[in-house]
N, C-alpha and C positions, 0 to 999 in steps of 0.2 A: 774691665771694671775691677774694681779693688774694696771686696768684700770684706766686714769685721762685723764683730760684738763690741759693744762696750756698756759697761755699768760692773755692780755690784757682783761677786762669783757666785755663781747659781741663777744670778736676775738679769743676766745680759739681754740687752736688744740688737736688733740687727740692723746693721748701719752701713753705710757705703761712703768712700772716702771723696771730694769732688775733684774734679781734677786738676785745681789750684795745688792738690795736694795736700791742702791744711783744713780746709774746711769737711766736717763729717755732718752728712743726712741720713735723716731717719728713715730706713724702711720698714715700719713694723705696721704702716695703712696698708702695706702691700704684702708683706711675708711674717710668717710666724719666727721664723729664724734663720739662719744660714746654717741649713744642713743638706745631707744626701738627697733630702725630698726634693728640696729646691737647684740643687745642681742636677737632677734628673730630667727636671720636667723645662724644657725648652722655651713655652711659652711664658712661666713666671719670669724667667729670667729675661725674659724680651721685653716684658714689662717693667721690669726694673728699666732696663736700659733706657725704656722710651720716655720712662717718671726721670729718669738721670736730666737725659737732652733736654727733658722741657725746662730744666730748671725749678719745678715746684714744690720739689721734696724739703720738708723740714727741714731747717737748719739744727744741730744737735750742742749743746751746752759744749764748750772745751773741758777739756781737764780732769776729762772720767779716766778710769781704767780703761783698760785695754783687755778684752780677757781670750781667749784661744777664737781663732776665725772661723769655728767649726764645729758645732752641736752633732749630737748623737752616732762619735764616730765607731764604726763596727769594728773597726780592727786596723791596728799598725802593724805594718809588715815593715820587715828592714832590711837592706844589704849591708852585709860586713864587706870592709877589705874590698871597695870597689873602687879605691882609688890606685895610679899605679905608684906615686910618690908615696903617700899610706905604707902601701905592702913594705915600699921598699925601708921607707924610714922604722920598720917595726920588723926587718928583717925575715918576713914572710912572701913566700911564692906567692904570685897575681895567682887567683881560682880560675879553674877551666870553666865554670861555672858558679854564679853566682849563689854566694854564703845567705840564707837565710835568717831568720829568727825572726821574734816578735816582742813586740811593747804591749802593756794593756791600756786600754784606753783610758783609764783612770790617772795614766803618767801625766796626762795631759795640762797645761797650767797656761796662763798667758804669757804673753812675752816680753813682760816687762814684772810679773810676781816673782818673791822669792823661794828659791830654788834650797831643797831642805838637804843637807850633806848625811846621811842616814849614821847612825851608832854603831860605835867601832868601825867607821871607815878610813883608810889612812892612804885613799890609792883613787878618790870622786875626780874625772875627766870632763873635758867637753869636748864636743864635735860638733862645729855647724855642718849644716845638710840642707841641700835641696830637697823637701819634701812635696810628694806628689797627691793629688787628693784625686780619686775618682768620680765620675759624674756617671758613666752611662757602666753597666752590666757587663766587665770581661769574664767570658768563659772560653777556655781551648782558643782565644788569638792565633790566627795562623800567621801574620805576617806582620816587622817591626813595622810597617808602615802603614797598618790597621790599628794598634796597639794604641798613639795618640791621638784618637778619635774617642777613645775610652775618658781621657784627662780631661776633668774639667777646669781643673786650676792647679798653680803651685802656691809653696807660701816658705816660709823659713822656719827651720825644725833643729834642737840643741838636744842632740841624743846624747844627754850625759851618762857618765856610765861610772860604775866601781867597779877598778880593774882588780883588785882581790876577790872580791865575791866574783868577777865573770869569771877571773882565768882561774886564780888559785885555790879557788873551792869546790873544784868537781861538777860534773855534772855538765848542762846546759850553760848559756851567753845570759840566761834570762834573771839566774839572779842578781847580775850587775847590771842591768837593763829597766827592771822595773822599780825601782825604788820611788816610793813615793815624791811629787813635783820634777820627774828625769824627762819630762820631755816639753816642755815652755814649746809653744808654736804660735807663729804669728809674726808681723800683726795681721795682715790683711792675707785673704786669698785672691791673687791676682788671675784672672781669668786665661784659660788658654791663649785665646788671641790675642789676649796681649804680651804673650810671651813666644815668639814666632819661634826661635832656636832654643832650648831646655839645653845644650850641650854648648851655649856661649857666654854664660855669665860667671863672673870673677864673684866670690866668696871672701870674706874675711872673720876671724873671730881676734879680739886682745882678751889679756886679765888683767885687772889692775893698769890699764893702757897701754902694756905692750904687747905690739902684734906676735901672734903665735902662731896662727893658721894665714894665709893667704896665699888661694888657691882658684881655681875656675872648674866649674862640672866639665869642662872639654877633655879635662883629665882621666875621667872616671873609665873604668874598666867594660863596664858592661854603661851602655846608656840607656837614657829611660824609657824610648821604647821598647830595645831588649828588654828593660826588667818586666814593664808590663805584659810586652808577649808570655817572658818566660814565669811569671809567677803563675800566671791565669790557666799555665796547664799544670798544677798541683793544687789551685785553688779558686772558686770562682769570687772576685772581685767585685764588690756592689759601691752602689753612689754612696758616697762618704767617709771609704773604708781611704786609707793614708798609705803609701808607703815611704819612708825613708831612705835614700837610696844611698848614701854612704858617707864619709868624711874629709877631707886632703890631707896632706901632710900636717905635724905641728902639734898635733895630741901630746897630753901630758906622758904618755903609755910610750911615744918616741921620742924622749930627750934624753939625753947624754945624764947620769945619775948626779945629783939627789933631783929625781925627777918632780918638776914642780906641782905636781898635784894641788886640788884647790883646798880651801882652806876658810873657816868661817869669816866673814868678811868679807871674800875677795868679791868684787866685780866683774862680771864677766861681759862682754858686748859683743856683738857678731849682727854682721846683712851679709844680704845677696844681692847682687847688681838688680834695681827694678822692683825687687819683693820685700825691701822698710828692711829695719834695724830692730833688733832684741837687747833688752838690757837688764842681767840679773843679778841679784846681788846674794851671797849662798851665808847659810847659815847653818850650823851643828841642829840638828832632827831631836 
């Protein structure tokens, strides 16, 4: 299934996409919203399904927003540096273990709003990302092949970043990380089972229409059952908490100088094979 919101930011309903692709149904007879409650609990979700096949679910007006696929999320967790093109194009050793950090959940914005370039920045990046969204409780995961039983869906995630404030200002990843509208996600969260392989889809993101990133998760250094296993023994993981799990090649942060950083105006567009298209357009904060 291919789970969203859409309406007004703050008044989203929860919607499912039909499988024509184009047409969206209402589920708000059935669910209060798409969050962790509802990726937890087995049976709401079997009733979606079963409200899907009958065909009876409300047809929903076109041409609303779009707004993030995911209410009340507890925490983004992220991987740095997990791709091996990445490392390489930015001149860093692959980790023996995967790079941490976090987003707060407030970065969160839909995937089609614009995306706010913060005050005095002269260095705002993007990075598409396979983001992971959790359904069921990892704690202490013993084995990668326990770990996606934990996923309840994926979806697409633009971890923008300001690489002055991450690298050149001391400290922590987090203050180039959270800048208010830095993480646009969406559109839809595409259910586990419909995504059989997490480590076979091609990626792409352009600016202004030319492509910069395109890449595939098969790339990725640690995959995403590793990451699951391995985050869940430093932290326990609840239904609707997200992780981001890293970028490919093609960031602004590895280009040959004057590095093209974005810039108010520019447009940014980025999918993932299977999980819809993001489209932002960035503007000076």
């Amino acid at each position: 299934m291919k789970l969203l919101r859409v309406g007004t930011a703050g008044a989203e309903r929860p919607a499912l996409l039909d499988e024509d692709g184009t047409t969206l149904r209402d589920l708000s007879d059935l669910v209060s919203d798409i969050d962790g409650a509802l990726l937890a609990d087995d049976g709401a979700l079997e009733r979606v399904r079963t409200a899907a096949a009958g065909g009876g679910l409300p047809v929903l007006e076109g041409g609303q927003r779009i707004g993030a696929p995911l209410a009340g999320i507890g925490k983004i967790v992220c991987i740095g540096l997990n791709y091996h093109d990445h490392a390489r194009e930015t001149h860093a050793q692959a980790p023996s273990e995967p790079i941490i950090f976090f987003k707060a959940a407030d970065t969160v914005v839909g995937p089609e709003d614009t995306v706010l370039i913060p005050r005095r920045s002269v260095k705002t990046d993007w990075e598409v990302e396979l983001a992971v969204v959790i359904g069921k409780t990892a704690r202490y995961v013993e084995s990668a092949e326990a770990a996606l039983g934990h996923v309840a869906a994926y979806t697409v995630s633009n971890d923008v970043s300001e690489r002055e404030f991450q690298i050149e200002r001391g400290g922590q990843w987090d203050k180039g990380k959270n800048c208010e509208t830095f993480n646009p996600l969406g559109p839809w969260l595409v259910t586990a089972d419909e995504v059989p392989d997490p480590q076979a889809l091609s990626m792409r993101l352009s600016v202004n229409g030319e492509t910069r990133q395109d890449g595939t998760t098969a790339d990725m250094i640690f995959p995403v059952a590793e990451i699951v296993r391995y985050v869940s023994q430093f932290m326990t993981l609840y239904p609707g908490d997200v992780i981001n799990t890293g970028t490919p090649a093609g960031v602004a942060l590895g280009q040959p100088e004057p590095k093209p950083y974005l810039r108010s105006g520019d447009v940014v567009e980025l999918e993932i094979e299977g999980l819809g298209r993001q489209r932002q357009q960035f503007k000076d904060a």
